[in-house]
C-alpha positions as CSV (number, residue, x, y, z in Angstrom):
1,X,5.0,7.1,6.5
2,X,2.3,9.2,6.1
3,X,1.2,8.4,2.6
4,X,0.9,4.3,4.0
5,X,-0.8,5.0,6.9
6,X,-3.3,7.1,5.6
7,X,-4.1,5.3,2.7
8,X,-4.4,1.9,4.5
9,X,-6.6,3.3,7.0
10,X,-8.8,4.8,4.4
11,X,-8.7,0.7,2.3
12,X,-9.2,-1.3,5.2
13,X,-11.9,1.6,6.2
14,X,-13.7,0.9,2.6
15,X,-13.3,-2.7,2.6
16,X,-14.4,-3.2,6.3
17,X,-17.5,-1.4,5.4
18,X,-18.2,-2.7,2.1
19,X,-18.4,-6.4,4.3
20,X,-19.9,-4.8,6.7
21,X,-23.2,-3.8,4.1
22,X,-22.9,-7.3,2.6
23,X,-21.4,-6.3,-0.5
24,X,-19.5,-9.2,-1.4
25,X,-21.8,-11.7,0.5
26,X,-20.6,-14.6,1.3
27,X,-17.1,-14.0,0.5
28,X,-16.2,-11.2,2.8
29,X,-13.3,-12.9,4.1
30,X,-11.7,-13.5,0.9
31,X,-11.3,-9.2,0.8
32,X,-9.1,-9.0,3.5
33,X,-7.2,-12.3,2.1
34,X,-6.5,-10.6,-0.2
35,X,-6.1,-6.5,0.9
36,X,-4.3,-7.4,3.9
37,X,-1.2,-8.8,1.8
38,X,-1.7,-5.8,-0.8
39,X,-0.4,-3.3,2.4
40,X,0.6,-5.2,5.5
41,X,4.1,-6.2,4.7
42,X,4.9,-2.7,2.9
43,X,3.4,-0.8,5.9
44,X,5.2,-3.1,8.7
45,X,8.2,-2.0,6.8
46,X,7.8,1.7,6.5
47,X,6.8,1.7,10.1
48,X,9.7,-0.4,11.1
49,X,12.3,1.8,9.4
50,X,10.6,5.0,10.7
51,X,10.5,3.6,14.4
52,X,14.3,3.0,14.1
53,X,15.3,6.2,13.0
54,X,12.7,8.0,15.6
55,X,14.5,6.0,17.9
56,X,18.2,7.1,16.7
57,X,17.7,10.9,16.9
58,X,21.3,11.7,18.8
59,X,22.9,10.6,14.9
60,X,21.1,13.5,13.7
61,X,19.1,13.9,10.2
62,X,19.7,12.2,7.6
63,X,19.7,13.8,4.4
64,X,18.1,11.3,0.9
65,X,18.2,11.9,-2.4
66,X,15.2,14.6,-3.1
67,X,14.9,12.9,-6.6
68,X,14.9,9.0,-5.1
69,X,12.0,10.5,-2.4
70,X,9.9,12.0,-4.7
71,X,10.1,8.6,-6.5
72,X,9.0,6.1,-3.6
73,X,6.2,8.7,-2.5
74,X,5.1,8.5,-6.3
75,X,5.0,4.9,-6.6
76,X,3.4,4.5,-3.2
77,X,0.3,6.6,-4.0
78,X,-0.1,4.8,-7.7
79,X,-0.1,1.9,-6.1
80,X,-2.6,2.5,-3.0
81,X,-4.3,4.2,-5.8
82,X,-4.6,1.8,-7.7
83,X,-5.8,-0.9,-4.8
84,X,-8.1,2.0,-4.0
85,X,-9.7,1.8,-7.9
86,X,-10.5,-2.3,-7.1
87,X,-13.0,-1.1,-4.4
88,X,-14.2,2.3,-6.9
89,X,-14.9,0.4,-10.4
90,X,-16.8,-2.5,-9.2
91,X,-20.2,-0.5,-9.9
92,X,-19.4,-0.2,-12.7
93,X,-18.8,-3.3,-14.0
94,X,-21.1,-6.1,-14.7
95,X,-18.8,-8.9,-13.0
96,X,-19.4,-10.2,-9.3
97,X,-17.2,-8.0,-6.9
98,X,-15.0,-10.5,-6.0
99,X,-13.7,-11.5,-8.9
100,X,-12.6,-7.7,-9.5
101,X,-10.8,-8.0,-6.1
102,X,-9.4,-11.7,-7.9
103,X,-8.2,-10.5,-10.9
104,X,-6.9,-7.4,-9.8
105,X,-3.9,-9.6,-8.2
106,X,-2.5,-10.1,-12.0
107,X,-1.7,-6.0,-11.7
108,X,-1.1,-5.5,-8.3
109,X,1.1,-8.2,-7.5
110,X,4.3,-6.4,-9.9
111,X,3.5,-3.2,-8.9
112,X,4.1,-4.2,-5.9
113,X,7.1,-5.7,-6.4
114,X,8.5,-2.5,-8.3
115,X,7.5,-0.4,-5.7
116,X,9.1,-2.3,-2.6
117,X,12.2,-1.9,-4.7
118,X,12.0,1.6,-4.8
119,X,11.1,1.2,-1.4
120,X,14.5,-0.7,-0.7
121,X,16.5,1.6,-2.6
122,X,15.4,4.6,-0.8
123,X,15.8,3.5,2.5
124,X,19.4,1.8,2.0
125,X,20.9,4.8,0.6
126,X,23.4,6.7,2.8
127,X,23.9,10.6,2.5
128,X,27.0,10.2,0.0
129,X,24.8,9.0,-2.9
């Protein structure tokens, strides 16, 4: 929980500011098109899952699979990582900013999907596997 709502603070943080200095001119909007899908759905989840269990303390911890967690929080950080090097490379590259933030879809989009699996995994396994 922490990992995802740290690092989505910190990109909507870095994104919000880089509109906010004009960076992408007039195509500010098309950022958060495109961040707000990157984390929003990933992030609901996580908080939704942590929310329930917060909610059913009286059953007690649950133990997971150290091996699976280490896994998810892995993945996780890659990928806000890697939505994190969109914003950090664009100096240094001679393309316009936006389509960085474009073509950075073609990567993101899988990883994405991989991770939400991992995601998925985690939280549906139950303390006998």
């Amino acid at each position: 929980m922490m990992v995802w709502a740290t690092g989505s603070g910190i990109l909507l943080l870095v994104a919000w500011l880089q509109i906010i200095f004009d960076h992408y001119g007039e195509n500010g909007r098309d950022v958060f098109e495109w961040l707000l899908p990157s984390i929003v759905p990933t992030l609901s989840l996580v908080t939704g899952v942590w929310i329930n269990n917060a909610r059913k303390k009286s059953q007690g911890k649950k133990q997971v699979d150290r091996g699976t967690y280490r896994i998810v929080l892995a993945v996780s950080i890659i990928y806000l990582l890697f939505i994190g090097m969109v914003f950090a490379v664009q100096p240094m590259v001679a393309r316009p900013p936006i389509e960085v933030v474009q073509d950075s879809s073609l990567i993101l989009a899988p990883l994405q999907g991989v991770m939400c699996g991992f995601i998925g995994i985690f939280f549906n396994q139950s303390p006998e596997d």
